[in-house]
C-alpha positions, -999 to 999 in steps of 0.1 A, spaced: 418 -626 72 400 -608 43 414 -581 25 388 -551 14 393 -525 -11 372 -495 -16 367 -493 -51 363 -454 -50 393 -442 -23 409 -477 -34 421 -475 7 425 -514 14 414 -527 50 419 -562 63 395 -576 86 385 -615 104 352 -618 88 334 -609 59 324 -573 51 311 -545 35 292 -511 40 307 -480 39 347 -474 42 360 -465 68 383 -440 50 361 -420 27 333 -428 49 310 -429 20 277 -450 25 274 -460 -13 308 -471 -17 308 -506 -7 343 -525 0 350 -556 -13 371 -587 -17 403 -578 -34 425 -599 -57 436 -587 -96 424 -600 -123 421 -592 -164 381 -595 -163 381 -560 -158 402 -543 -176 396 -565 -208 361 -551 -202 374 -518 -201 390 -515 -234 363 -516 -257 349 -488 -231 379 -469 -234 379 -474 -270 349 -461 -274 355 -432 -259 387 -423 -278 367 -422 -311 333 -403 -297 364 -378 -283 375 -376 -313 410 -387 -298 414 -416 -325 448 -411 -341 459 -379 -317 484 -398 -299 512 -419 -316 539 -431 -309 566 -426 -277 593 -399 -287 613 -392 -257 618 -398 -220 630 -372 -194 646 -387 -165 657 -365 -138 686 -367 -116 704 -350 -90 728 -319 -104 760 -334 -91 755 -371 -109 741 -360 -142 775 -363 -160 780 -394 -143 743 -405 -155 752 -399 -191 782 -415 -189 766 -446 -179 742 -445 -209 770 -439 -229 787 -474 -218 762 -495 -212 738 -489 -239 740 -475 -280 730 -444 -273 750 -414 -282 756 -376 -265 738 -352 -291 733 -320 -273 733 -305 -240 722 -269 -227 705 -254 -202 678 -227 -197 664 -213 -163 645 -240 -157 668 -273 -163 698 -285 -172 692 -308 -203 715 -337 -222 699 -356 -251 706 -389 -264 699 -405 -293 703 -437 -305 690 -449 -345 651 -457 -348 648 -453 -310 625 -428 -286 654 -403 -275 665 -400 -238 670 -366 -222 689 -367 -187 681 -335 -166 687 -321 -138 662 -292 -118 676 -259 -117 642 -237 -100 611 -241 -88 591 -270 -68 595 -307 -79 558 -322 -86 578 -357 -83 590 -359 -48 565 -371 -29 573 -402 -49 604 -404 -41 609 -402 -4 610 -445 0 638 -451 26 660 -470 -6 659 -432 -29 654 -407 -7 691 -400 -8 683 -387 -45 650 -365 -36 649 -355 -73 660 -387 -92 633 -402 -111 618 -411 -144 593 -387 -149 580 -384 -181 571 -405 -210 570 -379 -240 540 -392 -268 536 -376 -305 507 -358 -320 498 -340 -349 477 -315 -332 487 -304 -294 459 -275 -294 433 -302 -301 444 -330 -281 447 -307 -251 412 -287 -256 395 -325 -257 419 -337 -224 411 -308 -203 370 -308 -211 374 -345 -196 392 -330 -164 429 -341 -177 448 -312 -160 485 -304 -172 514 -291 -151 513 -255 -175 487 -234 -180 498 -230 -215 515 -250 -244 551 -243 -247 563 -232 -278 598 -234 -290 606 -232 -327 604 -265 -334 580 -282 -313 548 -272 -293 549 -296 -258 531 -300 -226 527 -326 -198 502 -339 -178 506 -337 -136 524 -369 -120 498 -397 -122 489 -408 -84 489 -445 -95 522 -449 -113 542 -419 -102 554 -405 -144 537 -381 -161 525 -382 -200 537 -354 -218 527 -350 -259 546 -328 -284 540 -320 -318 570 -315 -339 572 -283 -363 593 -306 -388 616 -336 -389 644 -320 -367 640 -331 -331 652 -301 -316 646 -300 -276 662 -265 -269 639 -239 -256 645 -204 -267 667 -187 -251 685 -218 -237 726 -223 -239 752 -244 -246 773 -263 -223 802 -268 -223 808 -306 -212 822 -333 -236 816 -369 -238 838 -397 -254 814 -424 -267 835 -457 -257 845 -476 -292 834 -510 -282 819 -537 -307 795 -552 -284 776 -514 -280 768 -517 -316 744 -545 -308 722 -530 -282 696 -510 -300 663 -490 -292 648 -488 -260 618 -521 -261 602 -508 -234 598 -500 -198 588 -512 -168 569 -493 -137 561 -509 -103 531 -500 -94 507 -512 -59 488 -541 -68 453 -517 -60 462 -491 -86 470 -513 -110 436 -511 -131 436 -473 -127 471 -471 -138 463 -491 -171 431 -475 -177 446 -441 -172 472 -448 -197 448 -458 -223 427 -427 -216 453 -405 -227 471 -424 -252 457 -446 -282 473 -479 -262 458 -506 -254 459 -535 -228 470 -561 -243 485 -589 -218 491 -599 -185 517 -624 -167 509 -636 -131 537 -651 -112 512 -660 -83 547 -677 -61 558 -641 -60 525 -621 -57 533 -603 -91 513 -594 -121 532 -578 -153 507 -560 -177 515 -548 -212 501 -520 -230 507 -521 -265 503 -491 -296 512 -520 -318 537 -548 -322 567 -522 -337 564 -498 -310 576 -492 -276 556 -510 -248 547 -494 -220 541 -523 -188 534 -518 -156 542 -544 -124 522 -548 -94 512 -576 -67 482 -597 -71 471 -587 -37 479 -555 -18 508 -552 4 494 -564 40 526 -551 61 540 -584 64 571 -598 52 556 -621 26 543 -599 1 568 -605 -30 595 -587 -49 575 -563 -68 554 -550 -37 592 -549 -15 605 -526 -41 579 -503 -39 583 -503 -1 617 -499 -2 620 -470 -35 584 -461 -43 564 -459 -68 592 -455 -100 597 -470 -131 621 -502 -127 641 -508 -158 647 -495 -191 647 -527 -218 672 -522 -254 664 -547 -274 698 -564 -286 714 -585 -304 741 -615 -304 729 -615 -266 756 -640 -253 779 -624 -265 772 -587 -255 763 -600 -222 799 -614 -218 811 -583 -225 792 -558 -205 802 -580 -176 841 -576 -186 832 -533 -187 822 -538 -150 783 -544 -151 772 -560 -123 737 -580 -128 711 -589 -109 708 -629 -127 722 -638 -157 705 -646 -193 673 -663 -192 656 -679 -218 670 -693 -249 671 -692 -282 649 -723 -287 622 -708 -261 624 -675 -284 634 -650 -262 662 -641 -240 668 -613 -211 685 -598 -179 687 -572 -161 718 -555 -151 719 -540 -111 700 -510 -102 725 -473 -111 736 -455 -84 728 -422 -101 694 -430 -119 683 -458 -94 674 -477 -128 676 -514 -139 690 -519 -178 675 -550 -194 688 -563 -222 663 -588 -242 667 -607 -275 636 -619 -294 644 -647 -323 623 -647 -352 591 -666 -347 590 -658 -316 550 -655 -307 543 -631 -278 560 -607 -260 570 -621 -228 574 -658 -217 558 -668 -182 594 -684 -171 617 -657 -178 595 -631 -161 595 -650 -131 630 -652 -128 633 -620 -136 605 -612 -105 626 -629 -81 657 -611 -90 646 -579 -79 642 -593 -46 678 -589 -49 676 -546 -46 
């Protein structure tokens, strides 16, 4: 059986015999469907395109690097949300209020993109179609949804982004007296939006005017082991294997990222791509099959999760240190894990991933690089790390 892609509507159709013409889902004569199966030719094609572009935009240097993350969660498990963070990772409580939109708590953690936990208060939620999967539609609002980038000039950035049909979730720029910030709509191929904000000074102040304080208190847990788990590495997003492209390209077109590697694990259908600012920076990667989820039961871990919880990022990565060791010791807090370490010091890398959170629906990996260490992931620990989330 073949399996056909349209490579406008990106619908995939599977058929005996050989094919092409027009699809049958668009129904467009001049879009011809063709054999499907990822690969890097394209995109490392695209990114001198997509380079290109940036600088003829003028977009060369208007996007830096990550800042924040908002991840939203249901009302009644916020607390318990923070809390987690608070225990399981080195981030800190630093301020909480609300306005008449959200209810907001920001964490911090040294050198590290900040993390705001929310919760909804009003209006309609632009993220839940993604999140109706029969595994997290229990938490109809719980999601990562926005990957916050710098820039040292919002009015600009926008003015170029909407004359290339970028449309943002506000009309306008909001303006609070110490940033300017807006967002871009969900993206249909990962699910998380891109939001840019330009900061009026060096204090990162996420209040909104008119917004209060509340009241709840948090006891940061005085354990040695949360000293060693540092800034958030990077994330993860599990994406269809036929949006995969689009979802890479996307991101590129609205940051100044660039592709910059790709892991197959062909035994589990699974491709993990890396998009890269630079080597100090947060990465942003994204997972997906090789080839597109056929309805059968064979179609790999990364394409399962997406049946079973959607489109969603899969796991925030802190980069840590003595990772034996603070392993041991998030296990004797109560973490469960989905495998334990891989890698080694000697093959330069080391990771895991903790189970999924009940109130976020997010993995925590924990990864140690040792100096020398050429590359950013190794082709054995992802695949381990693949099959584990067979496990959710």
């Amino acid at each position: 059986m073949n399996k056909l892609i349209c490579p406008k509507c990106m619908a995939v159709h599977f058929v005996e015999e050989e094919a092409s013409g027009s699809c049958p889902t668009c129904h467009l004569d001049e879009h011809h469907v063709y054999n499907f199966r990822n690969s890097d030719e394209f995109l490392e094609k695209e990114v001198p395109r997509v380079q290109e572009e940036r600088r003829d935009l003028g977009l060369g240097g208007l996007v830096g690097g990550l800042s924040f993350v908002i991840i939203n969660t249901e009302p009644e498990r916020q607390r318990e949300a923070v809390k987690e963070f608070l225990r399981y990772t080195g981030f800190v409580y630093s301020d909480g209020f609300e306005d008449d939109r959200f209810r907001t708590c920001v964490l911090k953690a040294a050198g590290s993109p900040s993390i705001l936990i929310r919760s909804r208060k009003t209006g309609t939620n632009p993220f839940s179609s993604f999140n109706a999967a029969p595994k997290a539609a229990h938490l109809p609002n719980t999601h990562l949804e926005t990957f916050v980038f710098t820039t040292p000039d919002l009015g600009r950035y926008t003015s170029i982004q909407s004359s290339r049909g970028v449309y943002f979730q506000e009309d306008s720029i909001l303006d609070t007296d110490s940033m300017l910030y807006t967002q871009s709509i969900p993206s249909q191929f990962h699910g998380s939006s891109i939001g840019f904000v330009q900061w009026k000074g060096k204090s990162m102040d996420f209040r909104t005017r008119g917004s209060v304080s509340l009241d709840w208190e948090f006891v940061k847990p005085q354990s040695a082991h949360l000293s060693r788990i540092f800034e958030l590495d990077h994330t993860a997003t599990r994406i269809h294997a036929q949006h995969r492209d689009e979802a890479v390209i996307e991101f590129m077109e609205l940051t100044n990222y660039n592709f910059s590697m790709a892991i197959y694990v062909k035994g589990f259908n699974s491709i993990t791509s890396v998009a890269r600012l630079s080597e100090n920076d947060f990465a942003m990667v994204f997972t997906s099959g090789i080839l597109p989820d056929n309805g059968q039961e064979d179609v790999g871990p990364t394409e399962q999760f997406i049946r079973n919880y959607g489109t969603r990022v899969h796991h925030l990565a802190f980069r840590t240190g003595k990772i034996d060791s603070t392993y041991k010791a998030l296990v004797d807090d109560g973490m469960g894990f989905l495998l334990e370490l891989v890698g080694s010091p000697e093959e330069g890398l080391q990771q895991t991933f903790s189970l999924g959170s009940p109130n976020t629906l997010l993995v925590n990996e924990y990864i140690q690089r040792y100096g020398g260490f050429d590359g950013f992931f190794t082709t054995g620990n992802v695949t381990l790390l693949t099959e584990s989330t067979g496990k959710q």
